[in-house]
Residue, then its C-alpha position, 0 to 999 in steps of 0.5 A: x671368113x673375113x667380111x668385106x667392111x671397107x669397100x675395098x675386096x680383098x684387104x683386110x683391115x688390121x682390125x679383121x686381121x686382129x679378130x682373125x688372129x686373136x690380137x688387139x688391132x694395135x698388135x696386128x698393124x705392129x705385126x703387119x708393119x714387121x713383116x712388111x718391113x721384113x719382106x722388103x728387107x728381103x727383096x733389098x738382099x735380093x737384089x744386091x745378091x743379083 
């Protein structure tokens, strides 16, 4: 379970997210990034599909 560090419920750091995930937390801020950057790509597809 991720513990609660920064004040914020609910977001987990990359750091907790690196501990989770058995990364370092430069690995999980670049994998975080790739599926943002996906996810938006996504919606932009999306959107030109509508």
């Amino acid at each position: 379970m991720l513990r609660r560090t920064d004040g914020r419920d609910g977001v987990a750091t990359d750091r907790q997210l690196g501990v989770l995930f058995g990364v370092s937390r430069p690995t999980a801020t670049r994998r975080r990034n790739r599926a943002l950057d996906a996810l938006f790509e996504a919606g932009r597809e999306w959107r030109r599909q509508c």
